[in-house]
N, C-alpha and C positions, 0 to 999 in steps of 0.2 A: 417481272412480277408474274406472268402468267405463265412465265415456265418452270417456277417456283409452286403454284399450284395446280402444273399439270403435275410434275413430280411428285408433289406432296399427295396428290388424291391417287394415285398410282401406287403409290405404297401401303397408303391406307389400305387401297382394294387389293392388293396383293396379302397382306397381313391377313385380312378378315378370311378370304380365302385358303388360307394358308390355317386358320383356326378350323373355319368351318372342316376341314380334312380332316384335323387332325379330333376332332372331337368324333366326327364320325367312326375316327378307329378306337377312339379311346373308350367309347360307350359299346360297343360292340360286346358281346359276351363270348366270351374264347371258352370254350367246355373241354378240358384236360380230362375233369373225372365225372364219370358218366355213372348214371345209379349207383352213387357212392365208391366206384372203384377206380383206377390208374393205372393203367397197365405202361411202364416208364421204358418198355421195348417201342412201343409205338408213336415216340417220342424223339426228342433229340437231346434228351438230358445231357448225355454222353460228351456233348460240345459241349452247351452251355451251363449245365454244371449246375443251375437252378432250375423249377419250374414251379409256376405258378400256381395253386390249385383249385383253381378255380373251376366253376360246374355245379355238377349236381351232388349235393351232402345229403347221406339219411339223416330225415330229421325228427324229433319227436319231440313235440310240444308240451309242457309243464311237466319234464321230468329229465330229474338227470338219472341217468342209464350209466350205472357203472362199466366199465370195460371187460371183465368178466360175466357182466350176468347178460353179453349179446348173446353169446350161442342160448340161452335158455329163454330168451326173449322170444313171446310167442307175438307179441303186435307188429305187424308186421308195418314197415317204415315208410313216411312219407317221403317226398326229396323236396329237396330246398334250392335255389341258385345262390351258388356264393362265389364273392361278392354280394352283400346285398342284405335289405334289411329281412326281417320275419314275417313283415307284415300278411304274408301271400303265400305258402305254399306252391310246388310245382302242381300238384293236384288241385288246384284251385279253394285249397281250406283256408281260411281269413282266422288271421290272429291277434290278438291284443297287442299293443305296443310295447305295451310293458306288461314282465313275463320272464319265464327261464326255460331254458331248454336245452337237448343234446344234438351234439353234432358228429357225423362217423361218416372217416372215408378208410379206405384201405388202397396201398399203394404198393404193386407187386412189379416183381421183376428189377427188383432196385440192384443197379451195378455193383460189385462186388468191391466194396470201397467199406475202410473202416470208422472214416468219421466222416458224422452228419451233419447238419441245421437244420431249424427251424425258425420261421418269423412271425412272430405272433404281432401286428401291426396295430390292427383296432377292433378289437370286440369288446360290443359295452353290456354292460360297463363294469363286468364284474366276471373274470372268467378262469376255468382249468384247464390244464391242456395234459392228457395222456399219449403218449407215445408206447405200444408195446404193452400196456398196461402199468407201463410206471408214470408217474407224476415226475413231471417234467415241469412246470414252472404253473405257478398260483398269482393271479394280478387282481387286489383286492379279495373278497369272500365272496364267491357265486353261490346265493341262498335263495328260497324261495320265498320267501317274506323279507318287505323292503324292511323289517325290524332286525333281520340279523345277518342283512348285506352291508356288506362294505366298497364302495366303490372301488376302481382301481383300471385305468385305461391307458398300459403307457406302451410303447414298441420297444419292442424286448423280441433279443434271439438265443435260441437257448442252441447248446451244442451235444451231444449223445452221438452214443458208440453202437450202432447193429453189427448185430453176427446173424441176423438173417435177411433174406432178400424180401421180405413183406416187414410193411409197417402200416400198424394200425393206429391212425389219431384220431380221439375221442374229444370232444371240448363240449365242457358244462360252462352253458353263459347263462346271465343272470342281469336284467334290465328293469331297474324300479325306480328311475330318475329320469333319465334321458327321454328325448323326444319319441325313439323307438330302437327297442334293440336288435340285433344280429351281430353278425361277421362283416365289418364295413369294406375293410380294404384286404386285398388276397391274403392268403395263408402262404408263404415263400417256406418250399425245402429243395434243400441242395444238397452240397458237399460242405464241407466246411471252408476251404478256401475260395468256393465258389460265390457264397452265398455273405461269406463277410467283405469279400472285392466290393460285390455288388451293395452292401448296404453302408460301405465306406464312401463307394460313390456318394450316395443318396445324401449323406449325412454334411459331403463336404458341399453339394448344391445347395441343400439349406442354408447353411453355415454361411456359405458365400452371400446368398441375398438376403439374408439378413443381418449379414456383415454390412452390405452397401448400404442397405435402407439406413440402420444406425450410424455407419460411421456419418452420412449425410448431415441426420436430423441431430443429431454432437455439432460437427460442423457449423452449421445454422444455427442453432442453439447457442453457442457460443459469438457467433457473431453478432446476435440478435443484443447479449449482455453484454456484449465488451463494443460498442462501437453506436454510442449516441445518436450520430448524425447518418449512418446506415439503419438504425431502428426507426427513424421518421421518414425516411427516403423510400425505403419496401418492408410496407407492413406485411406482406405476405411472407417473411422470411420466417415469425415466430409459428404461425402454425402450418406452414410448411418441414420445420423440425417438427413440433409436435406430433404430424400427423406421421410421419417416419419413426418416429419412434413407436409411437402406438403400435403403428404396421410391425414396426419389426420386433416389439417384445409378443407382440398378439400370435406371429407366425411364430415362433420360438415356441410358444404354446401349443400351437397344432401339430400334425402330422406325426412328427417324429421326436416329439414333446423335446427339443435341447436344452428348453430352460431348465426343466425338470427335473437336470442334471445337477443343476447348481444347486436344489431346492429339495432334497429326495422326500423330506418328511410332510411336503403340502399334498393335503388330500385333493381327492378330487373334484369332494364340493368346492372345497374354494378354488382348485383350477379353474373350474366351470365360472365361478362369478368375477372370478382374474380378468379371465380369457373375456367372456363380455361386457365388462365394464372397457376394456382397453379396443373391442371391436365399436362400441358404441362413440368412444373417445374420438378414435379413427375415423368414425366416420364425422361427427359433428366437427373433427378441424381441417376436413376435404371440403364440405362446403362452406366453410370458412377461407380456404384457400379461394375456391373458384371466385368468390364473393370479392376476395380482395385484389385475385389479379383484375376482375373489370366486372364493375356490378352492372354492366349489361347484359351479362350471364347467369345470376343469379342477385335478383332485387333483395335490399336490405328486410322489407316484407317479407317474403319467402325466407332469409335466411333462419329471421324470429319463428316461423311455424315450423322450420324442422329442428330446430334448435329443442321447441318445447314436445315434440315428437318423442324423439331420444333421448330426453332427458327425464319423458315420463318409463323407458326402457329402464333406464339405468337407474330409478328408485327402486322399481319392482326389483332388478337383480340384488339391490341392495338389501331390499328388507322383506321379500316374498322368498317363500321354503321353495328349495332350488325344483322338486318335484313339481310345484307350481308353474310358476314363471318358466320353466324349460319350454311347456307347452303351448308358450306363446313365441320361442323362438324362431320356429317354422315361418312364422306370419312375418317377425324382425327383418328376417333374413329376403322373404319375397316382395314386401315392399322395399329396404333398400336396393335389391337388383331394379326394381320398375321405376325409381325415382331418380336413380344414376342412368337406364336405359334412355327415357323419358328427356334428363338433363343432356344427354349427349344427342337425341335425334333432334335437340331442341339448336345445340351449337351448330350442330350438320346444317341444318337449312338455314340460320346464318349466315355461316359460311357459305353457302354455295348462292345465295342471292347475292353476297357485297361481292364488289367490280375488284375489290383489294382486300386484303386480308394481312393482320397484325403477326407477329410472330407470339402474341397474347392469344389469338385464335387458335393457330397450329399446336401451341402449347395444350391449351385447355382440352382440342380434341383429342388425342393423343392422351392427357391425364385422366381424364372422365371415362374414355374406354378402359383406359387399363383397370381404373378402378372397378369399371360395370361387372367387367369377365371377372376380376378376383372375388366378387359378390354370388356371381354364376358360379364360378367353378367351387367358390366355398358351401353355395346350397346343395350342389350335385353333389360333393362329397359328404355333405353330412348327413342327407339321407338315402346312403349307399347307392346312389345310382352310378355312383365314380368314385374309383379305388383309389386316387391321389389328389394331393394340391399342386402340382406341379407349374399348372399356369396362374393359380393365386403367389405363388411366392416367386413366380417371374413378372409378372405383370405390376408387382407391385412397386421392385425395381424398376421396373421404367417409366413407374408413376414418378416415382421421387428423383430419377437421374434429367428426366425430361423440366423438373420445374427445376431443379438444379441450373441447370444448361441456360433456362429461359433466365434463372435471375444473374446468370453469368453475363449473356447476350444485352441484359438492360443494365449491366455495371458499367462493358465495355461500354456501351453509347454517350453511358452519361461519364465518362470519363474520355471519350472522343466528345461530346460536347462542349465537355468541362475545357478541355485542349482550344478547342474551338475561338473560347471565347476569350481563356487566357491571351488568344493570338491576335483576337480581334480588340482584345483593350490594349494591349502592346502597342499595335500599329494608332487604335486612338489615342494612344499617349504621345507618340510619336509626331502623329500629327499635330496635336495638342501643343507639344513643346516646339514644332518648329512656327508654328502659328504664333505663339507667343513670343518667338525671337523676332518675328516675320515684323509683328507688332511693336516690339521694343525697339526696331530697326527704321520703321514708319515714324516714331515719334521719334527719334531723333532727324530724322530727314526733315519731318513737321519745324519742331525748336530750330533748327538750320536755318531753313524759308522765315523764319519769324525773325530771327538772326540777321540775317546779309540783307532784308533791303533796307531794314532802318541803319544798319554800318556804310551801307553802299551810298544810300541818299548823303548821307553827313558829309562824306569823303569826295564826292562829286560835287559837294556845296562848298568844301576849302578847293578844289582844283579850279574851280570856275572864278574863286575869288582871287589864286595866285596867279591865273591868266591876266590877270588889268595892273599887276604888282608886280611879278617875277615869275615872268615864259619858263625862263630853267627850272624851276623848283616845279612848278607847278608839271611841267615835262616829265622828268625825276617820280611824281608823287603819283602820275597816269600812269607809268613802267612799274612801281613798286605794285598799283593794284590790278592792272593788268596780268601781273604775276602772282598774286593773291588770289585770285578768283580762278585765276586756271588752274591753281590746286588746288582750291576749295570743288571747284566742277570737278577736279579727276578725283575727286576723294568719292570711292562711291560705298554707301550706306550700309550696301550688303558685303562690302568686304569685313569683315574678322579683324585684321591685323595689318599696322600700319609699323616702318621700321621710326625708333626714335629719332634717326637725320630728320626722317621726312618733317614728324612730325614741330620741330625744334623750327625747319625753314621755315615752317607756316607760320608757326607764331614769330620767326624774328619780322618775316613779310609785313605784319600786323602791327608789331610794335615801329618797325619803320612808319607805318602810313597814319597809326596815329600821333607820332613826335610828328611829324608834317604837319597836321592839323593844330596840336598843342602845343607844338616847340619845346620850351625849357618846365614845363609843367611836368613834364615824363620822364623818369629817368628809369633805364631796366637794367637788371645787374644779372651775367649767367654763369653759375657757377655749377657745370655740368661733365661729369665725368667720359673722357674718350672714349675708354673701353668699352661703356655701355651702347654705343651711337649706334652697332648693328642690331641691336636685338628688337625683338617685336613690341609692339603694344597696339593695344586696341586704339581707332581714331577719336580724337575728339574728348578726350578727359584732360588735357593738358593747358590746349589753350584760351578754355570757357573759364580756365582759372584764373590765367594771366590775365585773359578779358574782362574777367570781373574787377580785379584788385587793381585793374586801372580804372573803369568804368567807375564802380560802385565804392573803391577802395580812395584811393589817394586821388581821382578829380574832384573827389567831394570837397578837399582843400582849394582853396583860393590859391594858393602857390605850387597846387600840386602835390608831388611826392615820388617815393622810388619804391619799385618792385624788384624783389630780386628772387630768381626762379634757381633752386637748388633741383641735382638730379646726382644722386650718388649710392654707390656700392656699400651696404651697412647688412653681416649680418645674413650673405646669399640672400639679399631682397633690393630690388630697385626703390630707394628712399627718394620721390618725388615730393618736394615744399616748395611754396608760391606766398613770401612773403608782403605785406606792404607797412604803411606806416599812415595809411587812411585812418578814419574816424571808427573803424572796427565794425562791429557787427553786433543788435540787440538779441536779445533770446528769443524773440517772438520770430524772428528771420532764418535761426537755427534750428529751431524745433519741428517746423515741415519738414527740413531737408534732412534730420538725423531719425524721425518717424513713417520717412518715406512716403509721404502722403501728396497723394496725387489731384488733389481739389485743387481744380483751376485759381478757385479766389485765395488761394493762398499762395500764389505763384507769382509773388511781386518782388522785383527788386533786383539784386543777385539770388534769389530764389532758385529763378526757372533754368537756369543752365546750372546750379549746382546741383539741383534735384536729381536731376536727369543722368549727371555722371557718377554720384551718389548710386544712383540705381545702376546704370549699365559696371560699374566697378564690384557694384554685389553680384551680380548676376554673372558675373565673367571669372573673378577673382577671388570672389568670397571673402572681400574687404569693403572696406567704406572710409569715409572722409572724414579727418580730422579737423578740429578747431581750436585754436589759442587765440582769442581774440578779447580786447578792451580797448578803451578810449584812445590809446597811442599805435592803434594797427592790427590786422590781422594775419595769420599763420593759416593758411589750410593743406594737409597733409596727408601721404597716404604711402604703402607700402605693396608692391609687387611682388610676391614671389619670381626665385628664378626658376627656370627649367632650358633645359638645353633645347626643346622643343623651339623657345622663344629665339634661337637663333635664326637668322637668316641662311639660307642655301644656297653657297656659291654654285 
């Protein structure tokens, strides 16, 4: 665990480091054209085939300046830094926000190549662009009065032919909506296959993470509607899509407008209230995310105040004139960085006080950063201080791949749980069922002992009586249970299976010792098939039958009676019947032992040892005991499947 987060805080600070760099170069201001001109000798076009133009623009405040009437232009011109908004002049003149104005560089020494580019990226929000004095491309109407502007802000590259080595580009822009106008992100001219490499590139990075964000929050989305018992399990899953999705139609909106492709004819007011109602979304189901991975990160209190935060955002966008409400967007945009900033210094120390940390912690830090910078790097670019989004639309990928991953890492668990437990009811089942044989095996040894001393005292009481009568008989009748008892002793309780000789000797033992006792009272008849004598059966179902239907059956006569014990082949089944010609059997006698009922008080008579094999025959065989019984005798009956298993192994 703690080398889990040395690594983890090692990367962290490698990252942040890793930003802090790279923002230092990205905020930098690179100056190509210097008091309005480019001299592209001093350059390396010639490689790279594009260049930036960034620097200094003449610029002239509330007027547009046709491209012929410079050389008669007697005002002599301000410069501007572009990149960047208008607000400031390089001469320190301060300008309205909203406003129009012209912009002029001229770019000499241009290589002797006959087709060019240009990229007209973000200038708001209404603008012209001259090349040469020709009109080259119109985005919306740049007017001087917000009554006969038209917005229109989208990235567009136009492409044109010089025949000469100077080009002069003119841009009338025009700002009566937005929060403040200028040239936000570079002016790109190239060559033509230079300059379209290069925004081929750009268009397929977009493309790509807001490909990933989407295909995620689909993803999710669907799992969240098709799958019941994953929608109660991680409620984090629905606005987790939600909020990927927002991300990624909101990115699609910015930069390099893609959506805007599928949609030519939406203006750009309602781009604008698109675009922030789906930023405002974004963010209201991020702290619904952090809220649901562990609301000890963000209290359900806290959730309800920024809930009503955003949601007083996204009326105003609704129903306040876009010129309004825009100039509350600056404010939107600086508290949500301070309160994602705020949420993530708040996990940092957290984390770094607990002795352990959750893979819910790594998670959340990791997704609150990403979120904070795409916040940061969405303010820096929108008021020109930063010419791309480049770490908003990566960062937002690794918002959505990172809770991805987390709600992967909590499936596996709880399906290595799920495993877990399956294995661990198994083996309690297991144990379960051998406890219960353990026990089935105990009462019978029980009913045994209950068994053999009232048989043994009886049989000890006629030997002792044929001692004072007849030494031989009574000799005879010590040898027969001298041999009864020592297979009743070898019989032991936890064996399984007994061969049918065996068990057939034991009951003839038996029936020997009680015609000793009864003499002509007892007569047994066997009519038992050879072929059967090797195969198996369980002990102890055969002779508590015989033992009854003498016992319970035919001594209840005054002259006795006769058993005859059948054992035959019917049908691939062991057909075992135990008849007699006793007084039979009532219903109140039968009905314990066919309803399996285990109350001692009902365990009288021939009861208790037919109960018993009753049960151990269900239990083994998945049969039970028959009965034909009335006033002139009873039948009790049963059937064994065969199986070759039942054989004996020589």
């Amino acid at each position: 665990m703690k080398r889990i987060r040395i690594t983890f805080v090692t990367a962290i600070t490698v990252t942040l480091l890793v930003l802090i760099y790279y923002y230092s170069q990205a905020l930098q201001i690179t100056t190509h054209v210097q008091k309005g001109t480019l001299d592209l000798a001093e350059t390396n076009f010639l490689h790279d085939e594009v260049i930036a133009l960034d620097g200094e623009w003449e610029f002239y405040w509330n007027q547009f300046v046709d491209p012929e009437s410079f050389t008669a232009l007697s005002q002599q011109a301000s410069y501007i830094q572009v990149p960047g908004n208008w607000l400031m002049d390089l001469d320190g003149n301060e300008h309205m926000a909203k406003g129009f104005a012209t912009y002029r560089a001229v770019i000499h020494n241009i290589p002797d190549h006959k087709y060019f580019a240009l990229k007209k990226a973000n200038i708001r929000n209404a603008s012209r662009v001259y090349v040469n004095g020709e009109l080259l491309l119109e985005d919306g109407r740049a007017s001087m009065t917000l009554k006969n502007s038209v917005a229109g802000n989208s990235s567009t590259v136009v492409y044109f032919e010089l025949e000469e080595r100077t080009a002069e580009i003119v841009i009338h822009a025009a700002n009566h909506e937005y929060i403040v106008g200028g040239i936000a992100k570079p002016m790109l001219f190239g060559t033509q296959e230079g300059l379209s490499l290069l925004q081929n590139r750009k268009l397929m990075f977009e493309f790509a993470m807001i490909l990933i964000v989407m295909v995620l929050g689909f993803l999710y989305l669907l799992l969240w509607l098709g799958n019941k018992h994953y929608r109660k399990k991680e409620p984090v899953t629905l606005p987790l899509a939600l909020s990927c999705l927002f991300f990624g139609i909101m990115n699609g909106i910015y930069s390099e407008r893609i959506f805007a492709q599928f949609i030519p004819g939406m203006t750009l007011e309602h781009t604008f209230r698109f675009g922030h109602l789906m930023s405002a979304c974004s963010v209201i189901t991020v702290w619904v995310v952090i809220h649901k991975v562990n609301p000890a990160f963000l209290s359900r209190r806290s959730l309800y105040l920024l809930l009503v935060y955003y949601g007083i955002f996204m009326l105003l966008v609704l129903i306040v004139p876009v010129q309004i409400y825009t100039g509350t967007f600056t404010f939107y945009i600086l508290t949500t960085v301070l309160l994602f900033f705020t949420a993530w210094v708040r996990v940092v120390i957290q984390y770094v006080r607990s002795r352990s940390s959750s893979p819910e912690h790594r998670t959340l830090l990791i997704c609150i950063c990403s979120v904070f910078l795409y916040w940061l790097d969405m303010i820096l670019f929108s008021v020109g201080i930063k010419s791309d989004m480049f770490i908003s639309f990566l960062t937002v990928s690794v918002y959505s791949i990172a809770l991805a991953a987390l709600l992967l890492v909590r499936y596996a668990n709880s399906y290595k749980r799920n495993e877990e437990l399956s294995i661990q009811l198994i083996q309690t089942h297991t144990t379960l069922d051998q406890t219960t044989k353990e026990a089935q095996r105990n009462e019978l040894a029980f009913l045994q002992a209950q068994i053999k001393p009232h048989f043994l005292f009886n049989t000890l009481s006629s030997i002792i009586s044929l001692c004072y009568t007849n030494g031989e008989r009574a000799g005879r009748l010590l040898s027969d249970l001298s041999n009864y008892l020592k297979r009743s002793f070898q019989v032991d309780v936890n064996t399984d299976y007994v061969t049918l000789r065996n068990e057939l000797d034991w009951i003839k033992v038996f029936v020997d010792i009680e015609k000793a006792r009864f003499e002509d009272r007892i007569q047994v008849d066997f009519d038992v098939d050879e072929d059967l004598m090797h195969l198996q059966i369980i002990p102890l179902v055969i002779e508590p039958l015989v033992e009854n239907a003498i016992r319970h059956g035919i001594l209840k006569n005054k002259h006795g009676g006769k058993v005859k014990l059948i054992i035959q082949k019917r049908d691939n089944s062991m057909f075992i019947s135990v008849k007699d010609n006793g007084k039979g059997m009532a219903a109140e006698q039968l009905a314990p032992i066919r309803q399996g009922n285990k109350d001692p008080a009902d365990r009288t008579g021939n009861g208790i040892s037919l109960l018993n094999v009753n049960a151990r025959l269900k239990q083994m065989y998945g049969v039970q005991l028959q009965f034909n019984t009335n006033g002139q005798g009873t039948e009790v009956y049963f059937s064994i499947p065969l199986h070759r298993e039942q054989e004996v192994m020589s």
